[in-house]
N, C-alpha and C positions, 0 to 999 in steps of 0.2 A: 547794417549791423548783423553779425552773424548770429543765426536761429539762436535761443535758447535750450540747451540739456537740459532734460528731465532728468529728476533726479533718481538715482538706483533706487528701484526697490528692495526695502529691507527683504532678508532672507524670511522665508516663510514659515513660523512657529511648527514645531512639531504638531502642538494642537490645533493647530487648523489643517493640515492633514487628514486627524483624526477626525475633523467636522464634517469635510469632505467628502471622510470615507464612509458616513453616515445618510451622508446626501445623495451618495452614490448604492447604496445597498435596495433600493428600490429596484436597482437597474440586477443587481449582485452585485454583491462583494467584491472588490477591485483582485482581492489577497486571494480569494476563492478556487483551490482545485476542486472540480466536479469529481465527485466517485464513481457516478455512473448509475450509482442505488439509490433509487427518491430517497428511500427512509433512512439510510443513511446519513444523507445529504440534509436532511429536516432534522436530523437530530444535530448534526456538527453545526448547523447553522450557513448551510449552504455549499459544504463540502470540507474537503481537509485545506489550510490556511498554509500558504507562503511560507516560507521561516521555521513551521514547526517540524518537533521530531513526533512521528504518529508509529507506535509499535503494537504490532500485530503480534499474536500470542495462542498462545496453543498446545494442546499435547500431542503428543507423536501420532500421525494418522489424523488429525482430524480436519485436514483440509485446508493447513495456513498457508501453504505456495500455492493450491489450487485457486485461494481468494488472491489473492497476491498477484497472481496473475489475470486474474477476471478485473481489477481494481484498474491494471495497467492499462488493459484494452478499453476497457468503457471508459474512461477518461482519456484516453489517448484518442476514442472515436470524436470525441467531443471539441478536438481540436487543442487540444493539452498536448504540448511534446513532452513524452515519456523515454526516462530512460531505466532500464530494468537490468540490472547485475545480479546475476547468479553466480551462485559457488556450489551450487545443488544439480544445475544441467545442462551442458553446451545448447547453445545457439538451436541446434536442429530439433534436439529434445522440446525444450520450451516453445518452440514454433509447432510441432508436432501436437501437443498440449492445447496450445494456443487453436488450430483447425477445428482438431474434436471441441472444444468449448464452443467456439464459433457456427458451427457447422450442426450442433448436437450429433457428433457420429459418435460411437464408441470406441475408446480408443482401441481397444485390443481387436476390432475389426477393422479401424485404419491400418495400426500398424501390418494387420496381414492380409490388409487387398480385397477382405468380405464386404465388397458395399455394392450394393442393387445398384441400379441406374440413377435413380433419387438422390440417393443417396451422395451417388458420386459428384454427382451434379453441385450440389450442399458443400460437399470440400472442397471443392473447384473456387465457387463462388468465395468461400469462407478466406481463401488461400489469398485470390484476388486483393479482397478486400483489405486484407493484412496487408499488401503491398502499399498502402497508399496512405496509411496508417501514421502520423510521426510518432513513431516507437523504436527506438532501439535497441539490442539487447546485446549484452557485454557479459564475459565471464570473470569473476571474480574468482581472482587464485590465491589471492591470502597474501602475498608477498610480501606489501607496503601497500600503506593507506592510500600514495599516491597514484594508485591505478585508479580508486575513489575519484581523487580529486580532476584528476585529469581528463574520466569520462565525464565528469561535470560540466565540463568548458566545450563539448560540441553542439554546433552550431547547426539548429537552434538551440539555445541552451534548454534544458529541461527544466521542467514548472514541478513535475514530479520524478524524482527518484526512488525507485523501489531495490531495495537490499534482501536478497533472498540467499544468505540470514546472516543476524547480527554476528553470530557466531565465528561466521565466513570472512568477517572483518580484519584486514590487519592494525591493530591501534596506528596510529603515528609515532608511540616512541616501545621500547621493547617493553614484554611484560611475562612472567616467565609463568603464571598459574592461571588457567583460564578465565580465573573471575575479576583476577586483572584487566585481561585481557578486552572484556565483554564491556565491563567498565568503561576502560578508555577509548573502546570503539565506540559507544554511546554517545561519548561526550562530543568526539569527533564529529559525526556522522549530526548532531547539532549543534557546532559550530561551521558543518558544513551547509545544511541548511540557509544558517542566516547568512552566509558569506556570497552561497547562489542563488539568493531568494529566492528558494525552493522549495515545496513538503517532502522531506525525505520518508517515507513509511521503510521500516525496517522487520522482515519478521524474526520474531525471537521464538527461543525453547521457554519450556516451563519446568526445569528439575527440578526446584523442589514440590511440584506437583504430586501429591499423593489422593492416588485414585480411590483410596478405601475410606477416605473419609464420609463424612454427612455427606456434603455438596462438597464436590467435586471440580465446580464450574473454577477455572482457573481464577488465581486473585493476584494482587501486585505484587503480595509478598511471594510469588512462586515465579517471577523472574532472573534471569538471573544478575549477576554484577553487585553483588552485597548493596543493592540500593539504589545503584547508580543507572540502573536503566529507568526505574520507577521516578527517579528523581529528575532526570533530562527531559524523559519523556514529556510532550505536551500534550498529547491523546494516546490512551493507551485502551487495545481494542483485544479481545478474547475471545475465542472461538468456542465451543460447548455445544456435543450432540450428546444427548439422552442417551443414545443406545449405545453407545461406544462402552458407557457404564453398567447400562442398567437393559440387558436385552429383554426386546419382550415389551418393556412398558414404555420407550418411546416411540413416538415416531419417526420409521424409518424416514433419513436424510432433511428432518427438520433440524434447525440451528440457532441457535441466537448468538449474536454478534452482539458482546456485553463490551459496554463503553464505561468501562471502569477508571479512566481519568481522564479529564475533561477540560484542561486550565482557564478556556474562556466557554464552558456553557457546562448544560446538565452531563449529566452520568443516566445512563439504562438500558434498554439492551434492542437490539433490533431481529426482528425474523426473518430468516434465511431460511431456504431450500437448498440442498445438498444433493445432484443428480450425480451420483458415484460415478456411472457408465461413462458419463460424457466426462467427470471434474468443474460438473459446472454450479455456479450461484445463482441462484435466481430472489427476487427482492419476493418476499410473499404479498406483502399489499401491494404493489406494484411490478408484479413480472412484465419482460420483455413479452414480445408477441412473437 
């Protein structure tokens, strides 16, 4: 007699998935991109999530591509493929960037050849290390959303995509007033997400940011996109140094990184170090060494 079939297993509930991924969070988060930043990482609940859109925020000068870029490399170190599109600085610039962070040199004594022996030694190593890195970085020209789409699809595919800046987006259908514009790149940019199972972080401007206010610290409503980036958004993260405002009484190059929306956990804000010279981030309850 010929063997007996076993019979198909029924397809597997959504909700047992989600049990799954419950039973697996011991281990981490299956969905989890690492940031790089313990505290960061402790507040998101283990880092930024698959799927979601995370906008980074900020006023002019205060360090959101500096982080944006530091975000790429420590998670890229961690064995995350990264892919990072700028419309803010060719390939050599952002590598350039990318050394001095890595290296702690300054930049303005990279760019002009000032470094001791140590020194050199430091970018050498830093330069190396970026080689080996899965990171990519693409220039964002504004065109059509489909240069978006299509750096998505290299192999490996990226787990994170960093947009450096919303702004730099070109929607997918036309839009003729910028806040159109910012809008429908938003929207895009998380349905591209969930399409690459990927965290897209995107940074954005703050225009209606007004600096003479009380506080200052950016808020949702100083996004742009009449709503629509506040509304997509699934993490929405804001940058804030005292002394950009208020000189004198803060401290130089502290920061908090306010986690002003949060779809699946808390809101509050994280402390950051801001070392100018280099553009770099350091976690304050847990710096690198």
């Amino acid at each position: 007699m010929p063997p007996r079939r076993r019979p198909p297993r029924p397809p597997e509930h959504p909700a047992q998935r989600v049990v799954a991924r419950v039973d697996q969070a011991g281990e981490g988060a299956p969905d989890a991109v690492p940031t790089g930043f313990p505290s960061v990482d402790r507040m998101l609940g283990g880092g930024f999530r698959r799927q979601d859109l995370v906008v980074l925020a900020g006023d002019v000068g205060s360090g959101k591509s500096a982080l944006a870029l530091a975000l790429a490399l420590r998670s890229a170190r961690r064995g995350v493929p990264v892919l990072f599109l700028s419309g803010e600085m060719d390939e050599e610039r952002l590598l350039e960037r990318a050394v001095a962070l890595e290296s702690r040199a300054a930049v303005d004594d990279l760019r002009q050849g000032r470094l001791d022996d140590a020194a050199r030694a430091a970018v050498g190593a830093a330069a190396l290390g970026l080689t080996t890195l899965p990171l990519v970085i693409r220039p964002l020209l504004g065109r059509s959303f489909d240069e978006v789409e299509e750096a998505g699809r290299l192999v490996p595919r990226p787990r994170l995509v960093v947009v450096d800046a919303l702004q730099s987006v070109a929607p997918p259908s036309g839009a003729v007033r910028s806040e159109e514009r910012v809008a429908l790149a938003a929207r895009a940019l998380k349905a591209l997400a969930i399409a690459q199972d990927a965290a897209v972080l995107a940074v954005a401007h703050t225009p209606a940011l007004r600096t003479d206010r009380a506080d200052p610290r950016p808020t949702l409503d100083d996004l742009a996109g009449r709503g629509a980036v506040k509304q997509q958004a699934d993490v929405v993260l804001a940058l804030y140094r005292e002394e950009m405002y208020r000189p004198g009484y803060g401290v130089e190059g502290a920061t908090e990184l306010l986690v002003r929306k949060n779809r699946n956990g808390p809101t509050g804000f994280v402390d950051l170090y801001f070392y100018r010279k280099w553009l770099r981030f350091e976690d304050m309850l847990d710096p690198e060494p």
